[in-house]
Structure formats: C-alpha cells, structure tokens
N, C-alpha and C positions, 0 to 999 in steps of 0.2 A: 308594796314598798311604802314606807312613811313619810311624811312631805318631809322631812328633814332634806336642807338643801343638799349634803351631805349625797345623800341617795343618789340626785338625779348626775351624780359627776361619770361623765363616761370613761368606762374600764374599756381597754383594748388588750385583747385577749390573743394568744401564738400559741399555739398546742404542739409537739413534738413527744409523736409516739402515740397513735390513733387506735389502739386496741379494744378489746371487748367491753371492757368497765370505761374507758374515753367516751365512746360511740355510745353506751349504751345508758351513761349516768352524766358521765361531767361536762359533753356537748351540748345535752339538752337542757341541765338544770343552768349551765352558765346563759344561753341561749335565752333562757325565760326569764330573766331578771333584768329587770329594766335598765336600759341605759349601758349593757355590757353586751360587747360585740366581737366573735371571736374572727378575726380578720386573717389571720394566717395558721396552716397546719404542713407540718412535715412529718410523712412516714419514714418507713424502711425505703419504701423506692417512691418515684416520681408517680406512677401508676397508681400503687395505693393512697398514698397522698390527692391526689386528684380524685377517688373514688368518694373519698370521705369531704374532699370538696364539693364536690357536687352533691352529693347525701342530706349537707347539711347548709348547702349555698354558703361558704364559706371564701371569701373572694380569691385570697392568695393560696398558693402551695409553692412551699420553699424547698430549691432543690437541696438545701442542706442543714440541717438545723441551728446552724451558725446564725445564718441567717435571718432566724427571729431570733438571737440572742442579742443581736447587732441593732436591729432595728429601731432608732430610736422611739419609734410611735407607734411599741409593743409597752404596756404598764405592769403587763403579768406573762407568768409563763405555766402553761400546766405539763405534767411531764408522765406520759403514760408509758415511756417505754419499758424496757424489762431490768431488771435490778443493777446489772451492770454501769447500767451510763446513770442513774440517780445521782451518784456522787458531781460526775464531773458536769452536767447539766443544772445540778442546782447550783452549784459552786458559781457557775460563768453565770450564769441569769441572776443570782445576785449580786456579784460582783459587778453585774453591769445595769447595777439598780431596778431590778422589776423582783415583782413577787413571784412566790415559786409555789406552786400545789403541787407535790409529787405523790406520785403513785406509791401504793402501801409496798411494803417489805421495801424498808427506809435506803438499803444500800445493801452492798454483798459482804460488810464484816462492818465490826465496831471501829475500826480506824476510819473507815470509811464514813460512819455515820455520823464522828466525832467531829471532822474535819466539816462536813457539812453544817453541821452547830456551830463551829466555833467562826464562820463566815458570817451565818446567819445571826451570830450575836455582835458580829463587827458592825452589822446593820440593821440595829435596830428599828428604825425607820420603814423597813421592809415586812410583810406578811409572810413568813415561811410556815407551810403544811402540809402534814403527811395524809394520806385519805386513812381513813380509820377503820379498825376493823367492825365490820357491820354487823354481827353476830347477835349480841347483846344491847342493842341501840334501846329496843323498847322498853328494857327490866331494868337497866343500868341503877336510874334514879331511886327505883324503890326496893334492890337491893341495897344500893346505899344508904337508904333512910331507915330500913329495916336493921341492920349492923349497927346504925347510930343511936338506936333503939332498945339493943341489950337482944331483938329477939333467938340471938341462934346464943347469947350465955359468949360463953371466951369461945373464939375461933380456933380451932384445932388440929382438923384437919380438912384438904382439898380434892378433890378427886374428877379432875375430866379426863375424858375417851371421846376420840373423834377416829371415825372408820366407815366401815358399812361394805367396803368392798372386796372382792377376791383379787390376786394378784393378776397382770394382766403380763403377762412374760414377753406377749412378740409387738409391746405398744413400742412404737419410734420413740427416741429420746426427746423430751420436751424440755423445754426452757427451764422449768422448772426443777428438772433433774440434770442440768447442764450445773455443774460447779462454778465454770468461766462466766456463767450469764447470772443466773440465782446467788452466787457465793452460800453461806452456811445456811439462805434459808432453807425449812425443811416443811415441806408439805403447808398444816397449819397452825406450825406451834407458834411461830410467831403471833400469827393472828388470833389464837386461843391467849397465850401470855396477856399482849395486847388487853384483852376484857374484861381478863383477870384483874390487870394493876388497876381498873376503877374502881373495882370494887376493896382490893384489899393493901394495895403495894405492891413493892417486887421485890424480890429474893436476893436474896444475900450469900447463897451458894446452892449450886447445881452439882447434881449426878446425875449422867446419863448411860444409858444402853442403848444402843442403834442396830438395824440389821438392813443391808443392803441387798439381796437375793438377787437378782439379776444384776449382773457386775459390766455387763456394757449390751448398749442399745443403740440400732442406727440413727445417725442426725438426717439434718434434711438431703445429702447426697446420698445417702447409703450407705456411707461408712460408719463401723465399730465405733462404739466413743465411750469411755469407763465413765461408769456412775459410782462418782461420791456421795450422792447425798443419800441417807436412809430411809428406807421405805417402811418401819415401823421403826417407830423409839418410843424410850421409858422415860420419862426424868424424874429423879425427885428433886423436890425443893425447899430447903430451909428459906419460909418465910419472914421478912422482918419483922411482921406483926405476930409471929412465934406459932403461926402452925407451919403444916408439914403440908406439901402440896406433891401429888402424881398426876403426870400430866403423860398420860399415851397418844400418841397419833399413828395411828396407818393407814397405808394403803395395801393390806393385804388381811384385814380383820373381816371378812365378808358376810354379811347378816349380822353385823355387830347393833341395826338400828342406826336411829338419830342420835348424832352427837349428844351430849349431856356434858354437866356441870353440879357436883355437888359441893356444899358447903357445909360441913359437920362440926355443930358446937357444943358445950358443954350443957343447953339449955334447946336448942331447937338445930335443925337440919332446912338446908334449904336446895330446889333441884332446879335445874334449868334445862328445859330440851323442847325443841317445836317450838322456840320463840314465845315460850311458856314458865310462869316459876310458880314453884309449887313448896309447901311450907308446914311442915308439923314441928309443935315442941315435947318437951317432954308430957308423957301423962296422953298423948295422944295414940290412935292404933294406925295413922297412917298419913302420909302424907294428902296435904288439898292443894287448890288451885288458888292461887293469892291474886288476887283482882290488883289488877295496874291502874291506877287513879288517872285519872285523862290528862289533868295537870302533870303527873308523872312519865309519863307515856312518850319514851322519845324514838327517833326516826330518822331517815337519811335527810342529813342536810348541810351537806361539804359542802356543795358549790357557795349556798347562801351564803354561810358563815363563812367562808375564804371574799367573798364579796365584803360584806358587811365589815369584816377585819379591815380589808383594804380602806375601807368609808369611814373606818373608827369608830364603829358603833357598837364591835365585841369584840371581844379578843379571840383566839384561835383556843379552842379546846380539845379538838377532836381532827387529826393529832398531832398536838406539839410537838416541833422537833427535838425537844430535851425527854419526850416522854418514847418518841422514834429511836433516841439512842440507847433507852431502859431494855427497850426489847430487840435490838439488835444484841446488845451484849450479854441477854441471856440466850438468844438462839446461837452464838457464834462457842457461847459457854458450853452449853449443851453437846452441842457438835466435840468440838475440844474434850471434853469428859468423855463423852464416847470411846473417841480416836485413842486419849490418853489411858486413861482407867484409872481416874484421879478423879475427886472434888475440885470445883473449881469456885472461885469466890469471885461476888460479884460488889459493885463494880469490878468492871476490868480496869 
C-alpha cells in the first residue's frame, strides 16, 4: 500500500453470502490489505456461517443478514449471495450508508438492476461494484489499444462460442437454472457480453433463439421444478459501433473446445481463447500470437480497487454499476427475444 494517509484508514468489512468465489477470492484478497478487517459474515444458515468464521477467523457471524446491514461499525458490505437478493441487499446497505461489492450477475432482470443504480446514484458518496467478469482481464487493454490503432480496419463483425459440454439430463436443478433465484441470467452470456462491451460497446438490439431440453429437474428436496432458463442460445446483435455480433452459449455443445472470441474486420481478425489473442491482417496466411506488453497485462484485482475506491484513490472500473445495468438488459433482452420471437431494442 502507499504511505498516503488515505491508505492506513480502517475499513470494516460484513460479508453476507459466503460462497465459492467469497471464500475463495474476496475473503482473502480483502483480508490482505492493510488496514481492512472483515469483522462479521452471514450465511444461508448459522452453521455455515460459523464454518467460514472459523476458516478465516472471522470474529462475528450474524444470525441474519440484517444484522450487518444495521450495524453501525460495518463501512462496507460484500454481497455473495445468489442473484436473487443482489437487488434488495444492495439497495438496504446503501441506503444505510456503506459500500456495496456485489457478486457478478448484477440482479435477476433489468428493473432490478435499474433500481439498484438509481439508489446508488442517490449516493454518490458511496462505492458501488459489481465483481467483474474475469474472462478477458489480461487482453482487455491491448485489445483496446489495438482497435484504437485501425488494426482489424472497420469492425464488422463478432463471433463468440462458449461450450465444451454434453448434456447432463439427471443433474439436480441448480441455482443457476432456478428462474426464482438466477432471474434471465443464462449460463455465460452475461458474463461473455460483459467483456465484450470493453472492448467494443453494447448493442442496440437483440435476437435470440433458446432451447431448453430438460424441462424440469429436482431442487434440493426432491421435487420436480420447471426450468426456464436455456441451456443453449443464439443471439444476434446489432452493435452500436455497426458490426454484427453471434454470441452462442451452451451447455449441451460437448467437444466444442475452449471458449473463443473472434473479432472480424475489414483490415485484420482478431481471436481470443486460453487466455490468449491472437492476430493476422490482411495479406497474411494465418493467424499469430500477439504478445501482451507487461504494462498492458491486467488481472484480478476487485478487492483492491473496491478498497482503494473506498480511500479515493480510483474510481470503480471493473464493474460499474451503470455498466452492471448494460448487461442485465441485454441478457433479460435476450431471454425476452427468445420467449417472444421478436427483435428487441436496447436500452430497455
């Protein structure tokens, strides 16, 4: 940390919703920063809650999540639970003056998302951030500087696929295909969009196609429960920067390979897969590997920057809540095109 006095001022940290990305990113990166001390966590139950207390020597565990929303001598609140309660936990933790770090897939539809912004711009004063999709962290920059650059000519057109798997027909219903808990998010479109608008913006109208193949799976009793969300979709996209983007995701494309990302222009092509990008222009017989400059070279680092926001030393980039509501209302667009068998134009 930097002597700015700034630095040494002590954050007090509530965590509410202790899951695998809490536990296994933002406990420890908040943990390792000087001066920030996460003092209370609330699970699902008292039991997990207590498990992740001790894990991480954690003093409190709050039987209700209220409870660090109340507390006056909580500063911040991180919020890892699952899509559902994003809205109404960031809403009460800013309304009751602390900063909010919420877990990515911003809320479960763009009203939701909207209302969440329009709190967090009543209070400006406040650090609101969404964790961001970590995909693209390392290429970001020098795709951007490369676009800045003329190399791919006029942008044209988009093309990601994310897959790899065969259908699994007798898995339990997970969160994630729970509509009540997830809302429209679907798999990883969100989080593929998300990487997308660094590099290029975001869309201005959506078509989709969806296909749902197992139409209900058991929850955690055993019971039946119908799945809405789709387990492959198509979208296309009219982008505002005037090309055309396909963006596929499933969960039923098996030996599809490593996601990818292509970028097709009038003067060069450019690929992204393996945490890798790769680059030919015209006149060339194949695509290379385009070296990442070390100064360009980014990486996970939400806790700090949520830290640092708080200390006034940066502002929140990665992911603003105004850029949290770009991409709910194109995954909620998506879903809606689907369902509908319309174009749907975005904003919503």
């Amino acid at each position: 940390m930097s002597s700015d006095p700034m630095s040494k001022e002590r954050i007090r940290v509530g965590v509410i919703g202790a899951g695998a990305n809490t536990t296994s990113r933002h406990i420890p990166g908040l943990q390792a920063i000087a001066s920030v001390e996460i003092v209370s966590v609330a699970n699902r139950t008292p039991a997990s809650g207590q498990r992740v207390a001790q894990a991480f020597n954690i003093p409190k565990v709050a039987g209700h999540w209220s409870e660090i929303i109340d507390d006056p001598e909580i500063d911040a609140v991180v919020i890892g639970t699952w899509p559902y309660m994003h809205a109404r936990l960031s809403i009460a933790a800013l309304e009751a003056g602390k900063h909010v770090m919420c877990e990515a897939r911003m809320a479960r539809d763009a009203a939701e998302a909207h209302a969440m912004l329009a709190v967090a711009q009543a209070h400006p004063h406040l650090v609101a951030q969404i964790v961001p999709s970590p995909f693209t962290l390392r290429v970001d920059k020098t795709v951007q500087r490369l676009l800045a650059e003329g190399y791919l000519g006029d942008l044209l057109a988009i093309e990601i696929r994310a897959g790899g798997q065969f259908l699994d027909k007798d898995a339990p219903l997970h969160w994630r295909n729970d509509f009540d808990l997830s809302g429209f998010n679907t798999m990883t479109m969100g989080i593929w969009y998300e990487a997308l608008m660094r590099w290029v913006g975001e869309a201005k109208a959506v078509t989709a196609m969806g296909k749902t193949y197992v139409k209900m799976r058991r929850g955690d009793l055993g019971l039946l429960k119908a799945v809405r969300i789709p387990e492959h979709i198509d979208v296309i996209a009219d982008m505002a920067c005037g090309a055309q983007m396909h963006l596929q995701v499933s969960n039923v494309a098996g030996l599809l390979g490593a996601p990818e990302a292509y970028l097709f222009g009038s003067q060069g092509t450019l690929r992204f897969c393996d945490n890798k990008l790769y680059g030919g222009q015209r006149g060339d017989k194949q695509l290379a590997e385009i070296d990442i400059p070390a100064q360009e070279q980014g990486g996970w680092r939400v806790e700090e920057e949520f830290v640092n926001a708080i200390r006034g030393r940066e502002t929140i980039t990665h992911t603003s809540f105004e850029d949290g509501v770009k991409y709910m209302e194109f995954t909620e667009a998506a879903l809606r095109s689907a369902a509908e068998g319309r174009t749907i134009l975005l904003p919503l």
